[in-house]
N, CA, C and O of each residue as an XYZ file, in Angstrom:
720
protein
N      99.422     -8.484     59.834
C     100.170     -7.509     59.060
C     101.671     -7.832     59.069
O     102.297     -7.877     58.011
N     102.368     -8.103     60.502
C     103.585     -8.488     60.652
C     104.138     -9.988     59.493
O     105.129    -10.285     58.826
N     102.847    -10.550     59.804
C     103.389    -11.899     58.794
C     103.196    -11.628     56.951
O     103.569    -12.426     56.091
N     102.443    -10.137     56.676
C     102.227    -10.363     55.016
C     103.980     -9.412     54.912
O     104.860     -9.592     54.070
N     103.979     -8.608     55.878
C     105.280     -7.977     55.565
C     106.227     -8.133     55.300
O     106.969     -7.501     54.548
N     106.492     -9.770     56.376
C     107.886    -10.637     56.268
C     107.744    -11.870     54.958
O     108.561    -12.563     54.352
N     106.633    -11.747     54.926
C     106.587    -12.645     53.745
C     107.120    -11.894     52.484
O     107.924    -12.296     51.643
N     106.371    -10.523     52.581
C     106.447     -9.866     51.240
C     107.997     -9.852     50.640
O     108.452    -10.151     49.536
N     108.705     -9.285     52.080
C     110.715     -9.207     51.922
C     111.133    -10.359     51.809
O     111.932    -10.542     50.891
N     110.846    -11.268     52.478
C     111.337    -12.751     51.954
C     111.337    -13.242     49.999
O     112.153    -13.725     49.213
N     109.903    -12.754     49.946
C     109.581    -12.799     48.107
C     110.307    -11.998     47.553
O     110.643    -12.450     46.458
N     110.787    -10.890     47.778
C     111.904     -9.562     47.158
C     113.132    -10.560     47.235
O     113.448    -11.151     46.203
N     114.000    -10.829     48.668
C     115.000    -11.800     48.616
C     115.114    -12.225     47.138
O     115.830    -11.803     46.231
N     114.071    -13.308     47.192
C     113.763    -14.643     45.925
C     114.316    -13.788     44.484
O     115.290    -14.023     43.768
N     113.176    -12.619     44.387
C     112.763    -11.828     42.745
C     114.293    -11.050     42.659
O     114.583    -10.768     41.497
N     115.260    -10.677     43.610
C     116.202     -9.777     43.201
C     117.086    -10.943     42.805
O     117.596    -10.840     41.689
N     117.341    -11.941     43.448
C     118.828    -12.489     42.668
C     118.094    -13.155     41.135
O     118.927    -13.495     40.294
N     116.652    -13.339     40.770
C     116.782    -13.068     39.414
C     117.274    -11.692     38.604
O     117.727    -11.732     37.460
N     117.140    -10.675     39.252
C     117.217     -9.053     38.708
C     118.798     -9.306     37.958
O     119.103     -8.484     37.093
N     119.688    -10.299     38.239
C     121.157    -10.066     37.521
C     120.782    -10.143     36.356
O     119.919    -10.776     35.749
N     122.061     -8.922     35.956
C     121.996     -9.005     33.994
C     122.332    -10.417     33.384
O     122.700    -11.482     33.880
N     122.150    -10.136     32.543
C     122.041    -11.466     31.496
C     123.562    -11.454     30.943
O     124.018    -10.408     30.483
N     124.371    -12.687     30.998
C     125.825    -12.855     31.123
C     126.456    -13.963     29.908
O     125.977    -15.095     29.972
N     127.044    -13.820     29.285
C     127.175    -14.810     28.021
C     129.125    -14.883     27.899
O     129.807    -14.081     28.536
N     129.435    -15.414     27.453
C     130.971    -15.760     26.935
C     130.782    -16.280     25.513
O     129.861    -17.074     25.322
N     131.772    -15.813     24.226
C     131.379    -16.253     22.789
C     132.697    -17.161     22.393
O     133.670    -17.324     23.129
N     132.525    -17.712     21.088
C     134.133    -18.096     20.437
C     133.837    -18.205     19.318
O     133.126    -19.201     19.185
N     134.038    -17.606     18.242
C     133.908    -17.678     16.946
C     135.411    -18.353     16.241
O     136.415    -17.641     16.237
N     135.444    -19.321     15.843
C     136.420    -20.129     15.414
C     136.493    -20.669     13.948
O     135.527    -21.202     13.403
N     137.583    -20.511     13.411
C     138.132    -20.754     11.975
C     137.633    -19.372     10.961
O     136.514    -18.916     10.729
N     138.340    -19.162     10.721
C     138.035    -17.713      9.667
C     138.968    -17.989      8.037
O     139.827    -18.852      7.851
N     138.541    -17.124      7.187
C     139.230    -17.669      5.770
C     140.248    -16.142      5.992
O     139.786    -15.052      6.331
N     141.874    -16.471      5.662
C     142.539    -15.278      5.704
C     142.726    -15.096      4.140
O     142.987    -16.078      3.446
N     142.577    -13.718      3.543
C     142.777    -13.245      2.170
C     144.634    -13.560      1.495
O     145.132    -13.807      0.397
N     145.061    -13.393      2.694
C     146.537    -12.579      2.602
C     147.134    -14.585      2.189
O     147.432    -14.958      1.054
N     147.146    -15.214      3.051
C     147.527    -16.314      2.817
C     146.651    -17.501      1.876
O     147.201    -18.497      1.407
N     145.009    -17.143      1.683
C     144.787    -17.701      0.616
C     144.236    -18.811      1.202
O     144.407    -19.846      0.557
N     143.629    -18.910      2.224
C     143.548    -19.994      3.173
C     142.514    -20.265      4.434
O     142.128    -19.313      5.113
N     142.129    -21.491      4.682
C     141.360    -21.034      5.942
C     142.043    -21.677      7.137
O     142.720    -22.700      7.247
N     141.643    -20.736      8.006
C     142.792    -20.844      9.704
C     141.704    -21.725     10.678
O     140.891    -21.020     11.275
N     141.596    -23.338     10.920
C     140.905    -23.667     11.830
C     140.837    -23.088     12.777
O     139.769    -22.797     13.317
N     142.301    -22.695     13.326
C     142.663    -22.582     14.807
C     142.332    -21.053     15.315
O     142.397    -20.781     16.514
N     141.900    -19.874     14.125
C     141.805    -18.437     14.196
C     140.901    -18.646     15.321
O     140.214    -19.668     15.355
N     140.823    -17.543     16.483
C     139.743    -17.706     17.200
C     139.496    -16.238     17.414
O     140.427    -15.436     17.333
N     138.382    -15.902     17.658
C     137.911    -14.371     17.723
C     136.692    -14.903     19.213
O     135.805    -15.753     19.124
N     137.094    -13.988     20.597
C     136.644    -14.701     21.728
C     136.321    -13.435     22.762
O     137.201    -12.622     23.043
N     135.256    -13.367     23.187
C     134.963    -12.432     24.029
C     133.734    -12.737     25.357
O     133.541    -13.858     25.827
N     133.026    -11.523     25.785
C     132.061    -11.686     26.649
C     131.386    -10.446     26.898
O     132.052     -9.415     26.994
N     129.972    -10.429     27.028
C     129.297     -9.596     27.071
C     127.604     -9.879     28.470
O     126.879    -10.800     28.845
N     127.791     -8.365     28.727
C     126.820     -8.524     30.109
C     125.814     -7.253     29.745
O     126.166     -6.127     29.393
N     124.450     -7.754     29.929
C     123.068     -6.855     29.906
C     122.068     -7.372     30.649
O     121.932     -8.360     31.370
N     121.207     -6.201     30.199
C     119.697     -6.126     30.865
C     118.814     -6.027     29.741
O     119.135     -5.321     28.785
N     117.656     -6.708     29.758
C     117.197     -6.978     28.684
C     115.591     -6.153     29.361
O     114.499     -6.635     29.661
N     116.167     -4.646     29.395
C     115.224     -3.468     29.657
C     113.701     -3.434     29.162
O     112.674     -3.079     29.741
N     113.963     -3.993     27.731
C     112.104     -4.121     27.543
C     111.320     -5.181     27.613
O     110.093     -5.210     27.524
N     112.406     -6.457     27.848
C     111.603     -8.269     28.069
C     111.096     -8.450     26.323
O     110.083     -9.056     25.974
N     111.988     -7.826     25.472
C     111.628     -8.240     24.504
C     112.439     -9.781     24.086
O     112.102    -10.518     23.159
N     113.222     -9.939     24.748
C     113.971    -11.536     24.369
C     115.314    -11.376     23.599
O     116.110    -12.262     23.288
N     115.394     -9.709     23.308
C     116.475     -9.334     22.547
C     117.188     -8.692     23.215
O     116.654     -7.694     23.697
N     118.901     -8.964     23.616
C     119.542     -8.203     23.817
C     119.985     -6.909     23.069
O     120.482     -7.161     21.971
N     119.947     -6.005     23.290
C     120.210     -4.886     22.056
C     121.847     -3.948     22.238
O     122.629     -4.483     23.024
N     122.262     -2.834     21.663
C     123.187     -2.168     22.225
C     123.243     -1.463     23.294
O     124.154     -1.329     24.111
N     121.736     -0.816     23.214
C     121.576      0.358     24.242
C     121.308     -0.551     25.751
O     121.385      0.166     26.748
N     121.089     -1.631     25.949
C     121.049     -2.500     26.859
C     122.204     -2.914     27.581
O     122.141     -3.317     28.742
N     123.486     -2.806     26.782
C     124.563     -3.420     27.097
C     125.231     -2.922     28.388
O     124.760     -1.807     28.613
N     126.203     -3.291     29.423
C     126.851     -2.711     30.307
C     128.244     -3.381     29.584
O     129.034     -2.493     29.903
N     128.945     -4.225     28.930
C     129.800     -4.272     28.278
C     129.393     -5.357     27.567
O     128.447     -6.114     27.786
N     130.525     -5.358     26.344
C     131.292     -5.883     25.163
C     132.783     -6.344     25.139
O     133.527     -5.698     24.401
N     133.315     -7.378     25.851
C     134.427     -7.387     25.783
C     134.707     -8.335     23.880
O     133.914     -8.980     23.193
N     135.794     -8.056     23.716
C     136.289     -8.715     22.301
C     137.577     -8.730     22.400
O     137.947     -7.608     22.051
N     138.780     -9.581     22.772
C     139.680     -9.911     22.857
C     140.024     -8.945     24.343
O     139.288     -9.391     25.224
N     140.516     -8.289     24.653
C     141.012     -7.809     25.748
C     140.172     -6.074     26.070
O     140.210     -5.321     27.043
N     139.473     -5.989     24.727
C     139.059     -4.797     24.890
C     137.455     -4.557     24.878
O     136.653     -5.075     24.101
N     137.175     -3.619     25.960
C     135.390     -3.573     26.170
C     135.140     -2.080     26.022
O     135.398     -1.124     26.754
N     134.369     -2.229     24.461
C     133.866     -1.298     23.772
C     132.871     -0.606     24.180
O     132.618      0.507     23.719
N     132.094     -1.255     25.214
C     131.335     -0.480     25.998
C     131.566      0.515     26.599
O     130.847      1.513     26.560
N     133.164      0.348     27.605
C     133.537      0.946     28.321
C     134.344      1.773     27.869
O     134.441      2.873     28.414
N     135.121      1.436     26.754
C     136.063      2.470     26.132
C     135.296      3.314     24.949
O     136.035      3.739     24.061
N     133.836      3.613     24.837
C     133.242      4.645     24.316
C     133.227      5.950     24.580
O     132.922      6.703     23.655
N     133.432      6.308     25.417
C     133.523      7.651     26.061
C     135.201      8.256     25.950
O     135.595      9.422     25.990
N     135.832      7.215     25.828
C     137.674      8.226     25.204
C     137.317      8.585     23.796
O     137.989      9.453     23.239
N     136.289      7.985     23.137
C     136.516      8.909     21.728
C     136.661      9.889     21.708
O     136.009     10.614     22.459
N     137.495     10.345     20.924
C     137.905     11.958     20.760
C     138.522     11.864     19.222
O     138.751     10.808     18.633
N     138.754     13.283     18.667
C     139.092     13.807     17.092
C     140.554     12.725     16.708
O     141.042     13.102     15.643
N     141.053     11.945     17.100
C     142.132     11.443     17.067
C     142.157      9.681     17.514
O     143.098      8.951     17.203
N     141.064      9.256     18.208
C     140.893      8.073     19.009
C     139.458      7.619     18.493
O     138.614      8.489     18.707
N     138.852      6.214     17.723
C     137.070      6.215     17.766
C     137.288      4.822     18.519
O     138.035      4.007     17.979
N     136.567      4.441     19.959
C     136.560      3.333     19.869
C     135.088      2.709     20.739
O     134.918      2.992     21.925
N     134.149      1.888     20.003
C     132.929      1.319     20.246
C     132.346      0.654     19.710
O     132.925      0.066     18.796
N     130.872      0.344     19.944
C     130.421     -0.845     19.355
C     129.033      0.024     18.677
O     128.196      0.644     19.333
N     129.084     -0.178     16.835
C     128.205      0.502     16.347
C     127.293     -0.448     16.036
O     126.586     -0.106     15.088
N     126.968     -1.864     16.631
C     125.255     -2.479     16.379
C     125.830     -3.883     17.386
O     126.892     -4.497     17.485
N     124.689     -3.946     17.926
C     124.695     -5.095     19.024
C     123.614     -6.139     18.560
O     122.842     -5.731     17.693
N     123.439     -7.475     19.029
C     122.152     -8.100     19.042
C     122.104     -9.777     19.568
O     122.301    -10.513     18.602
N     122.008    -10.118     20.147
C     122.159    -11.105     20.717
C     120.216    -11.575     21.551
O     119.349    -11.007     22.215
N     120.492    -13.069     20.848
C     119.134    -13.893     21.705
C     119.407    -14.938     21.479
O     120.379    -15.085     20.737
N     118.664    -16.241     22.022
C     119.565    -17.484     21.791
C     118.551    -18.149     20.761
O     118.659    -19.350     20.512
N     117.611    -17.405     20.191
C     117.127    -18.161     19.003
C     117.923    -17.499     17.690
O     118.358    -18.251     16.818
N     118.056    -16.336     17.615
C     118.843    -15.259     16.349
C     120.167    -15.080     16.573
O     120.875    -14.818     15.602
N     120.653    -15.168     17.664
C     121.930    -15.671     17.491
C     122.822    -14.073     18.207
O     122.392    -13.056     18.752
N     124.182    -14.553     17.846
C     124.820    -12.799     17.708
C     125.372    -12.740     17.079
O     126.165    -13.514     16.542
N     124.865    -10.927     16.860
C     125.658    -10.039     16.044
C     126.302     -9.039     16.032
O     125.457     -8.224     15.662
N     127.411     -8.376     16.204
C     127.852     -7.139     16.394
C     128.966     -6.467     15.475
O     129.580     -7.092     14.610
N     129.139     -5.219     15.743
C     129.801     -4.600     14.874
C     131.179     -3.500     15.685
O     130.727     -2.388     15.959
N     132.069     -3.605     15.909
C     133.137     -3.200     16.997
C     134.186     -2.475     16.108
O     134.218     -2.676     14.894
N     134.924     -1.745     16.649
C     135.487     -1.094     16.007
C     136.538      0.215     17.637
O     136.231      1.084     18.454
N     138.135     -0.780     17.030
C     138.975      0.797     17.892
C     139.884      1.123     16.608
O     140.300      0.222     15.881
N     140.193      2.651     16.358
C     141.475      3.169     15.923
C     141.924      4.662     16.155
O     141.350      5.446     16.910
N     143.035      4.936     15.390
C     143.176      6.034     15.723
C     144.545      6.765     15.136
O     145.334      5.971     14.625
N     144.867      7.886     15.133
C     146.373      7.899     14.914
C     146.841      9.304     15.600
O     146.226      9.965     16.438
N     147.553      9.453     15.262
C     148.196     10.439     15.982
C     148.378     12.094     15.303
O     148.779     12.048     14.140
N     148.192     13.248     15.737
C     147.442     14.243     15.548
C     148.086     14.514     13.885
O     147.274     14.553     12.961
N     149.012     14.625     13.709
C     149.575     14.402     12.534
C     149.545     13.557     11.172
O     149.968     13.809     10.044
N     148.775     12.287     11.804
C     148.658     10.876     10.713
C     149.475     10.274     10.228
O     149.266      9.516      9.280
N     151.009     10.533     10.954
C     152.085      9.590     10.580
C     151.825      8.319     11.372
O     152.135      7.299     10.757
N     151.264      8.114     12.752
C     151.450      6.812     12.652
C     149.976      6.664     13.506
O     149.463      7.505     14.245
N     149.495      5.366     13.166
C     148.132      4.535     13.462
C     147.928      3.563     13.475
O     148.955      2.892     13.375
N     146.836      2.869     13.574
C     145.745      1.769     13.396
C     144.589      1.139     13.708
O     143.847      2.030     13.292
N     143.751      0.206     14.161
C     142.688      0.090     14.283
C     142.338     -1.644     14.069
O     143.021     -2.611     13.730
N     141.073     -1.469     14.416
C     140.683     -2.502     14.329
C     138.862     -2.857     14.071
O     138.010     -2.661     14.938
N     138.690     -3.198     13.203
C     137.254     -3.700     13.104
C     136.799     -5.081     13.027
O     137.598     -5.938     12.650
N     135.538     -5.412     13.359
C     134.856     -6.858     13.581
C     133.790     -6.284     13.562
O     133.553     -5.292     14.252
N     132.627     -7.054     12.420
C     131.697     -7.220     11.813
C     131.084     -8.777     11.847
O     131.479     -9.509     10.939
N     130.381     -9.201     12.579
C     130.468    -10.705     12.460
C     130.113    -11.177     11.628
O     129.438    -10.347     11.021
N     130.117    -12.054     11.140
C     129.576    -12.857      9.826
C     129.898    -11.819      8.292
O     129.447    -11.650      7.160
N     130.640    -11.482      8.910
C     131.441    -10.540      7.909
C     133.095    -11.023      7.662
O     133.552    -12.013      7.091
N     133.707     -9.974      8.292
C     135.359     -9.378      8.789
C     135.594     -9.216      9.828
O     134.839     -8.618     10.595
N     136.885     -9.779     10.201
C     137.895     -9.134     10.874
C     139.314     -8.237     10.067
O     140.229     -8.684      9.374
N     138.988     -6.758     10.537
C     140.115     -6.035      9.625
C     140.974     -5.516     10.459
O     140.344     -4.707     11.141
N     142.139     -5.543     10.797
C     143.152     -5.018     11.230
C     144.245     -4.379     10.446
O     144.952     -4.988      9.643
N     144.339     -3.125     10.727
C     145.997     -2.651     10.170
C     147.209     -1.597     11.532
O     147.164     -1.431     12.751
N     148.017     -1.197     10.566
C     148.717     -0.328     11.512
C     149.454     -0.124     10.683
O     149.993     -0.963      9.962
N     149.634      1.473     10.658
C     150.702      1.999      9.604
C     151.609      3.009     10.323
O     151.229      3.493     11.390
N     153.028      3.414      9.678
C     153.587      3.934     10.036
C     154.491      4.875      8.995
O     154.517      4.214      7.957
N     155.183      6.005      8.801
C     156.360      6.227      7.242
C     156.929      4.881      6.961
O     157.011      4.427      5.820
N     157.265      4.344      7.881
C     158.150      3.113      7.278
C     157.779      1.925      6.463
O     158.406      1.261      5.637
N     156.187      1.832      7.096
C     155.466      0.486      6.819
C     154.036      0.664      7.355
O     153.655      1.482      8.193
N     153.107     -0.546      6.506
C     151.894     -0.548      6.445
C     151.613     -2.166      6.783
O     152.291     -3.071      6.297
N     150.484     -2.371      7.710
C     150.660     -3.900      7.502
C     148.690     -3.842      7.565
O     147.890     -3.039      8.045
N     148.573     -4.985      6.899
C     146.676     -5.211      6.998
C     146.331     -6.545      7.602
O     147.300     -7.034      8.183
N     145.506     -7.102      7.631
C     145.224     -8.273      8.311
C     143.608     -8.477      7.801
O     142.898     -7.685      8.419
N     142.815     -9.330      6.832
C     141.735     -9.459      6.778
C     141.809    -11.127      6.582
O     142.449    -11.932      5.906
N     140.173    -11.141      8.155
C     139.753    -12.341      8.037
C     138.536    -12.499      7.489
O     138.110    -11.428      7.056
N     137.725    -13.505      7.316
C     136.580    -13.447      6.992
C     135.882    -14.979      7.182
O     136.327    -16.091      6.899
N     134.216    -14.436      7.962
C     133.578    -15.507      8.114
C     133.396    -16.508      6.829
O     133.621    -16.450      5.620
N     133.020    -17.175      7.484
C     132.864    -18.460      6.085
C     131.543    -19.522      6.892
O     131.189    -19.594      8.069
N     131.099    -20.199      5.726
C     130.205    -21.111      6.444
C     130.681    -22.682      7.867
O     130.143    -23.330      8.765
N     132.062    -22.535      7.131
C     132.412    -23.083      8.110
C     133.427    -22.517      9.602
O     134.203    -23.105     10.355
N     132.951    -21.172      9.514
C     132.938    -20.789     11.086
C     131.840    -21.091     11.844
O     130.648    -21.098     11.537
N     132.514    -21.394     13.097
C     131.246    -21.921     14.214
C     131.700    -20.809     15.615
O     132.740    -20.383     16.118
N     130.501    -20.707     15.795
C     130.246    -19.916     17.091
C     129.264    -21.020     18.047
O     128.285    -21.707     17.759
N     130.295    -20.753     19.716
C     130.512    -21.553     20.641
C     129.846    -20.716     21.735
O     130.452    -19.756     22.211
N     128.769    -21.009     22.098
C     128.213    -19.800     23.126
C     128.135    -20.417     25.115
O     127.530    -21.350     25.644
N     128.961    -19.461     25.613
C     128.480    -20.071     27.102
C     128.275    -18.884     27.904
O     128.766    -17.762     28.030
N     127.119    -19.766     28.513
C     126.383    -19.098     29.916
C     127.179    -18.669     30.732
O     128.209    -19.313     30.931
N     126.999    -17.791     31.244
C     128.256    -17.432     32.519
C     127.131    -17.811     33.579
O     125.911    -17.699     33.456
N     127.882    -18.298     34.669
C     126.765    -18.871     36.150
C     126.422    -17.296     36.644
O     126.800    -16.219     36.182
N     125.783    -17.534     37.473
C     125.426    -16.108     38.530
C     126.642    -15.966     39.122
O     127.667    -16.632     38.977
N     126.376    -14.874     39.913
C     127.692    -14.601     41.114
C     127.584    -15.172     42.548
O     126.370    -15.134     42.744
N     127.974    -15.517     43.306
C     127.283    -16.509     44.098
C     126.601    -15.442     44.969
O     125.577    -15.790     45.557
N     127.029    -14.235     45.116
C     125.701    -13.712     45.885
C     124.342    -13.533     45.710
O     123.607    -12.905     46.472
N     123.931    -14.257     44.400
C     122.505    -14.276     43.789
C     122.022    -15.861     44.584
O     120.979    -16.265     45.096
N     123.366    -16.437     44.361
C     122.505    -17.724     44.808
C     122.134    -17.964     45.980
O     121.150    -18.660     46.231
N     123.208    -17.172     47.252
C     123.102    -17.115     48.609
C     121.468    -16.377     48.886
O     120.620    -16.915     49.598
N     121.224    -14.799     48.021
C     120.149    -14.371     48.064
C     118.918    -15.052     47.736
O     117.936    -14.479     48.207
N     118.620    -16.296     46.948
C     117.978    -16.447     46.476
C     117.839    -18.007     47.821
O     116.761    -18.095     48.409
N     118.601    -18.733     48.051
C     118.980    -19.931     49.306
C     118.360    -18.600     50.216
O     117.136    -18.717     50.286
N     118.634    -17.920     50.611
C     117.946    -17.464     51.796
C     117.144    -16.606     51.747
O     117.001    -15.741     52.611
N     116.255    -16.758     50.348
C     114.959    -16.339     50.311
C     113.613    -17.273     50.538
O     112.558    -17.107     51.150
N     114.278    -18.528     49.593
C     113.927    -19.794     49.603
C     113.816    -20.567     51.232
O     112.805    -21.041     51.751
N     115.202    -20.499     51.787
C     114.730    -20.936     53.442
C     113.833    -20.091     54.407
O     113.364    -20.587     55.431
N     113.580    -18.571     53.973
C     112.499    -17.978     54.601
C     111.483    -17.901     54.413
O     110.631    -17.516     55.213
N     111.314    -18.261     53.269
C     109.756    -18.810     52.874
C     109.244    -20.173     53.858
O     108.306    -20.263     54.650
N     110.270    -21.149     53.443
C     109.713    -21.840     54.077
C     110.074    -22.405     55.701
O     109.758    -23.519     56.119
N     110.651    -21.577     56.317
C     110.656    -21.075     57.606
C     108.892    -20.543     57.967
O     108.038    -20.811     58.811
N     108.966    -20.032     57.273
C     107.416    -19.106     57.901
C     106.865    -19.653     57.474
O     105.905    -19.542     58.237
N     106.365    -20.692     56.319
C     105.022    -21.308     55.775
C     105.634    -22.775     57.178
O     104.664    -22.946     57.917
N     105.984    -23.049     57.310
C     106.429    -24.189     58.596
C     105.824    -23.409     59.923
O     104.990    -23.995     60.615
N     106.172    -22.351     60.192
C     105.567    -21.783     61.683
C     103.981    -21.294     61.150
O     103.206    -20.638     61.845
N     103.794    -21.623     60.203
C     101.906    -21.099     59.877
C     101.119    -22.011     60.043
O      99.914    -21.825     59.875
């Protein structure tokens, strides 16, 4: 009994440092700008996103997500300040490495009055729309995918305490299959 027990926790060891969410880094590069008439090799639109892929369907989804970062800001996390004056989140997620990703992000807002604001949306394979207005001035910003944008996808490694867990699940296995 003592030996199926220690075996059994040794096998947990192993199965939890797979349990980490699923970890990605993006770069979507070159976009066509309206305003200048032109396409920007160098535009880069760059983020990172971390989940659990809750039903083993192979699809990352929204409701899965623990964040969305997209330039400095994670829509995941800044969902809950929405309020009558502030919207900021991510209204469609989707990510797998055969279909690719897709999402739809979005912060703005203005001030209780509506003299001054702005915002920001990303639609992939769409737009990037940015503005900000003020009495004085209005400014816009639209990019847009094109066939020759490329998206650059990387793995993020584990954290090394998965790997330590998983090294010293691995040496207790075979610690005890050696004393059997």
């Amino acid at each position: 009994m003592k030996k199926f027990l220690s075996t059994g926790a040794l096998l947990l060891c192993c199965t939890a440092a797979h349990a980490d969410p699923i970890s990605w880094g993006f770069s979507f590069n070159g976009f066509y700008d309206s305003v200048s008439n032109s396409f920007l090799p160098d535009e880069v639109i760059a983020g990172s996103f971390k989940g659990n892929d809750l039903d083993g369907d192979g699809l990352l989804e929204k409701d899965e997500l623990l964040s969305l970062v997209v330039g400095e800001l994670d829509y995941i996390a800044c969902a809950p300040t929405s309020n009558a004056y502030y919207f900021c989140g991510a209204t469609g997620f989707s990510f797998s490495p055969d279909s690719g990703l897709h999402f739809s992000v979005g912060s703005y807002g203005s001030d209780p009055e509506g003299w001054v604001g702005g915002g920001r949306l990303i639609t992939t394979g769409d737009q990037h729309y940015a503005y900000e207005f003020n009495p004085s001035m209005t400014t816009e910003r639209h990019l847009y995918w094109t066939s020759d944008t490329t998206l650059t996808m990387m793995s993020q490694a584990p954290e090394p305490h998965t790997w330590l867990m998983l090294a010293a699940g691995l040496l207790g296995l075979g610690w005890r299959a050696r004393r059997s």
